[in-house]
N, C-alpha and C positions, 0 to 999 in steps of 0.2 A: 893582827888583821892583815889583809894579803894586799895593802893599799900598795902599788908601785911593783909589787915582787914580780920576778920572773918566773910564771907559772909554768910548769910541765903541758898541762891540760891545754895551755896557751898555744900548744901548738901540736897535740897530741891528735894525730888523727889527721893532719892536714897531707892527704894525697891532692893530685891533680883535681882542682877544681873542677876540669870538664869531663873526667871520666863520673859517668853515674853511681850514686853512693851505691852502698849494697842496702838491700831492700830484705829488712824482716816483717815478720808475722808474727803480732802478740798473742802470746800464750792463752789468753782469755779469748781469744776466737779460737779456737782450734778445735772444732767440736765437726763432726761428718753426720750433723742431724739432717733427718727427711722428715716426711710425715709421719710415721712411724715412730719415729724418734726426736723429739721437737728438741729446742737449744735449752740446754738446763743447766740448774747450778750445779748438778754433780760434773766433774770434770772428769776427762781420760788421763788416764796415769801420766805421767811427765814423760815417758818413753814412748807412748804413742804420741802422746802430742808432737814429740819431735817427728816422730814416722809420719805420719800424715803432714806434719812441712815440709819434709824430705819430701815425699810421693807428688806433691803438688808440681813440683818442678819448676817453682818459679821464683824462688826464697834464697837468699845467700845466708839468711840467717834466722836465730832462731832470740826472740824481743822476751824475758821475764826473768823475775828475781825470783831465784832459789832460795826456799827456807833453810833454814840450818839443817835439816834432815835431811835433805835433796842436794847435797853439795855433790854427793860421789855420783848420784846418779845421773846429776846435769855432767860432769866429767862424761862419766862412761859414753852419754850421747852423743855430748859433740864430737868424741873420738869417731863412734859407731857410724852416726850419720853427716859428719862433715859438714855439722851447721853450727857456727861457731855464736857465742854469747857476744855481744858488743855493745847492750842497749841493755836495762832494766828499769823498770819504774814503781815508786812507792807513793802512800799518802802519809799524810802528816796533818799534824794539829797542833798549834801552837801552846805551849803551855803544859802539854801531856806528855809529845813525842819528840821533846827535845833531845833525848840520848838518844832514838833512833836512827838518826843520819848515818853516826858513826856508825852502826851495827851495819846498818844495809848497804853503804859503802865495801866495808868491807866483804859482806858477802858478794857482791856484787866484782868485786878484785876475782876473790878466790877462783869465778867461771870465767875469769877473764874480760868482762865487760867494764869498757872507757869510758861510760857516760850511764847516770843516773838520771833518769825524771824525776822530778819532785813535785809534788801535788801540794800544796798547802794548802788547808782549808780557808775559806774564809774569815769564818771567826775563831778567835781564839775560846779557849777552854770555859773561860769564864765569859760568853757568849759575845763581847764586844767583837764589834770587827774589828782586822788586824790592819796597822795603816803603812801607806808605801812607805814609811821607813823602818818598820820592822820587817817586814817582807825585804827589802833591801838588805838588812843587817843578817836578816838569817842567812840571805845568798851567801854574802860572801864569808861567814861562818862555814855553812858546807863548803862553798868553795875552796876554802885553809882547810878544811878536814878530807876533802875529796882528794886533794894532792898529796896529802900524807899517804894516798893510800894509789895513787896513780887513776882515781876516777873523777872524771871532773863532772858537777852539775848539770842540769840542764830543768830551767823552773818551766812548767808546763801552761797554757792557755787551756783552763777548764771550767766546766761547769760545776758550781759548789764551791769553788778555787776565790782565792783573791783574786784572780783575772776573770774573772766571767764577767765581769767590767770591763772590758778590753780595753777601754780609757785608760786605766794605771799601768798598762805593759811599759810604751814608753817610758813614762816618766822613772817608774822602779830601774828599769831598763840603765836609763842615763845617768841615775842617780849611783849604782853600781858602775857603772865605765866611768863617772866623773873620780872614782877611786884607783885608778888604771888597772882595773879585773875586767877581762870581756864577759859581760853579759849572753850564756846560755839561753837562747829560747827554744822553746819544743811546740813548735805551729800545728797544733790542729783545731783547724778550723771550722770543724761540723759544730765545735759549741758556739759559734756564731751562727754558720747559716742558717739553725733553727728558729733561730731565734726573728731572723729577716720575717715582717709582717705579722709577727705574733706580739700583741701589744701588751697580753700576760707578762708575755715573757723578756718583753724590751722594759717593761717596770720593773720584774725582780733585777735587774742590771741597773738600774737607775739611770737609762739610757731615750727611753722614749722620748722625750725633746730634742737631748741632741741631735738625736738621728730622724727624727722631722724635720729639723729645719736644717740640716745638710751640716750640721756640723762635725758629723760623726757620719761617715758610710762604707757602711758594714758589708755594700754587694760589690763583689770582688770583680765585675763588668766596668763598674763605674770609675772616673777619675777620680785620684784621693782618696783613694781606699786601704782600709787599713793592712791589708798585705802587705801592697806598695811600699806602705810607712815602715813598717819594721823590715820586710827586703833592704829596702835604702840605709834601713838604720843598723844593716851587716849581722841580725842577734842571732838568725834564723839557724839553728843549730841541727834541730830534727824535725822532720816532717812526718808529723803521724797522719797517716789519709782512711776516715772513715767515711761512709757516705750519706750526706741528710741532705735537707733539702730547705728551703724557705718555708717558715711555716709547716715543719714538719708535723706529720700525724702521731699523735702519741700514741704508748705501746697497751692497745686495750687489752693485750692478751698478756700482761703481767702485770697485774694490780697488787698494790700494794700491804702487804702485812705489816704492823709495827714491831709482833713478834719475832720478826727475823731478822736476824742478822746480816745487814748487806754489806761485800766492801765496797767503799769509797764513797757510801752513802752518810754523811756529817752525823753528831747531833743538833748540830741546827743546819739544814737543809734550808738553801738559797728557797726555794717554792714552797712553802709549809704543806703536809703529806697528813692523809686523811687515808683511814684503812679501806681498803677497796679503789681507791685513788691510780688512776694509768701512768703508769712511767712516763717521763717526758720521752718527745717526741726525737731523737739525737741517732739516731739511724733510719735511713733509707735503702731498700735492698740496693744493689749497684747492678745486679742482674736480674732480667725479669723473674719474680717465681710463678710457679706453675699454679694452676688452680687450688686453694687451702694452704698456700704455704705461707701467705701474709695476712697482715688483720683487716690491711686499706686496698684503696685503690692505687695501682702502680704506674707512671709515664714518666719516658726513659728522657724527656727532656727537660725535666725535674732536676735532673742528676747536673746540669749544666753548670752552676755556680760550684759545685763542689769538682768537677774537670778541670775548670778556669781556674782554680787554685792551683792544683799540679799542675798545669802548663804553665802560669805563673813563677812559680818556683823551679825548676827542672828550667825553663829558657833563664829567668834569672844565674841559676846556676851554672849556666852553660856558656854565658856573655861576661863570664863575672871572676876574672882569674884567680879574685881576694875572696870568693863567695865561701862562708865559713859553714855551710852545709854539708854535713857527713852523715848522715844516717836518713833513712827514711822507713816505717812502720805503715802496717796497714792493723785497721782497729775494729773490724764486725767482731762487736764481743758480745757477752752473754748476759748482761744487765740489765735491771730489768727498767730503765731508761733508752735501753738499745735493744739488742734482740732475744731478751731472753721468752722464750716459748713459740720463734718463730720457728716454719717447719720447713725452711729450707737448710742445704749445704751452708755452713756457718764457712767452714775454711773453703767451698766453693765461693762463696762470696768474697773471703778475701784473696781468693789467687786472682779471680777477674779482675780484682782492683789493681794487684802485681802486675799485672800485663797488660793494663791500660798502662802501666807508671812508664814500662818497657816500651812499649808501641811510642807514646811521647816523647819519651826521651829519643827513642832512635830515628823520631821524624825532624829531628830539628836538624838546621842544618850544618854541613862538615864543612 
């Protein structure tokens, strides 16, 4: 186990803390729907997808793990278009996908990319949930197998995830750095603010008390909030910025089939899922859409908790010479919890996001 050792990863990727990370765009947004063309599961080839990151103009890179059959062609791109691999993410399951790590590790080497997201589901195979200390033991498993291969982990804040209890980050957190391995975290935070004032959805968390009686607060305006917490507590590795809102509206325009196949959708799904059933609510346009291109009603002052996050983060990392944040992601993707069948620009909506990240960063001050 990797308790005391001198990891690579430990320091792999530490540029200047106050220059801004490079900013990619996940593969699973990368879709140039309109009306016409709504956001779907069929994807554009992986050569477009990099072209339309390239065309956006506002991407240093380009966020997805290559299948084994995609290795030459993810090469050919980032030659082609000068958006280099540094970031990939996968899910997991305990009990099923235990030889996976090392596979997708590896691939993940082969394009060049330093850091893995890792998805764990909640429950393990045999449907019990998984407890912080196997979630803790897997880290630093990948972690010992991440460095064999020069990619270091990064466990992610998600919904269906064993952190969609945001409660357990810490403690798995410390329980991993009480072993002297730095704890990777991967902050995105839209599977929280949805969740802000949805009482559904503060009980699949098992949260609703806490966060009544203020023991637990989730809106990143407020003192003692859980950003704050993990900022302070140094994990913050990658910033993925998708856009939701408190109380998000769910996606009525992707109801659910049991037929199909979704990734990163469990077999035991945190919210129990009923055929005809609306995707939760985990994206917000970030740009107004035009008339027919949303399900809801849209106001852009909505968007406010999820800003407060990147200016959060971005001044954190700018006041913070030891700040361990290197990468940052933008996430309008195509799921059908998020935008799948909306009829706006999918990679329009995540360059806006890019150049809000730009616009904040470059306002803080020299």
């Amino acid at each position: 186990m990797a308790d005391g050792a001198v990891m690579k990863g430990a320091v792999m990727m530490e540029a200047d803390a106050r220059q801004l990370c490079p900013i990619g765009c996940n593969g699973r947004g990368v879709q140039d729907s309109s009306l016409a063309l709504p956001v779907s599961m069929d994807e554009p080839s992986i050569e477009e997808q990099f072209r339309l990151v390239k065309r956006a103009g506002v991407f240093d890179c380009f966020d997805r793990l290559p299948l084994q059959d995609q290795i030459d062609t993810f090469l050919a791109c980032i030659d082609t278009y000068g958006l280099p691999v540094h970031t990939t993410s996968w899910f997991y399951e305990m009990g099923t996908d235990d030889a996976k790590y090392a596979d997708n590790l590896r691939l993940s080497a082969r394009v060049g990319a330093s850091t893995h997201n890792v998805m764990v589901y909640a429950r393990h195979a045999d449907g019990r949930v998984v407890t912080n200390d196997e979630i803790a033991d897997c880290y630093l498993r990948v972690y010992d197998e991440g460095m064999k291969q020069g990619v270091e982990p990064s466990f992610e804040l998600h919904t269906n995830m064993w952190s969609e209890d945001p409660r357990r980050v810490t403690p798995v957190a410390e329980a991993v750095m009480r072993r002297g391995v730095p704890f990777n975290f991967t902050l995105d935070y839209s599977h929280v603010l949805y969740k802000i004032g949805n009482d559904e959805e503060l009980d699949v968390a098992g949260m609703r008390d806490d966060v009544q009686a203020g023991r637990v607060v989730l809106d990143p305006f407020e003192p003692g909030n859980l950003v704050d917490e993990w900022l302070a507590l140094g994990i913050v590795r990658w910033m993925q910025v998708r856009a939701a809102v408190p109380n998000g509206p769910r996606n009525a325009w992707a109801r659910h089939d049991p037929d199909a196949q979704v990734a990163a959708l469990p077999r035991y799904p945190s919210l129990p899922v009923e055929r005809g059933d609306p995707g939760r609510g985990i994206l917000y346009p970030f740009m107004k859409p035009a008339p027919g291109e949303w399900h809801s009603p849209w106001n852009a002052y909505r968007l406010e908790p999820t800003k407060e996050v990147v200016r959060k983060v971005l001044a954190h990392h700018h006041r913070t010479p030891t700040s361990r944040l290197r990468f940052i992601t933008t996430e309008m993707i195509t799921l059908p919890d998020y935008a799948l069948n909306a009829k706006f620009s999918l990679i329009g909506q995540n360059a806006a996001i890019a150049r809000f990240i730009r616009e904040t960063w470059d306002a803080l001050p020299r």
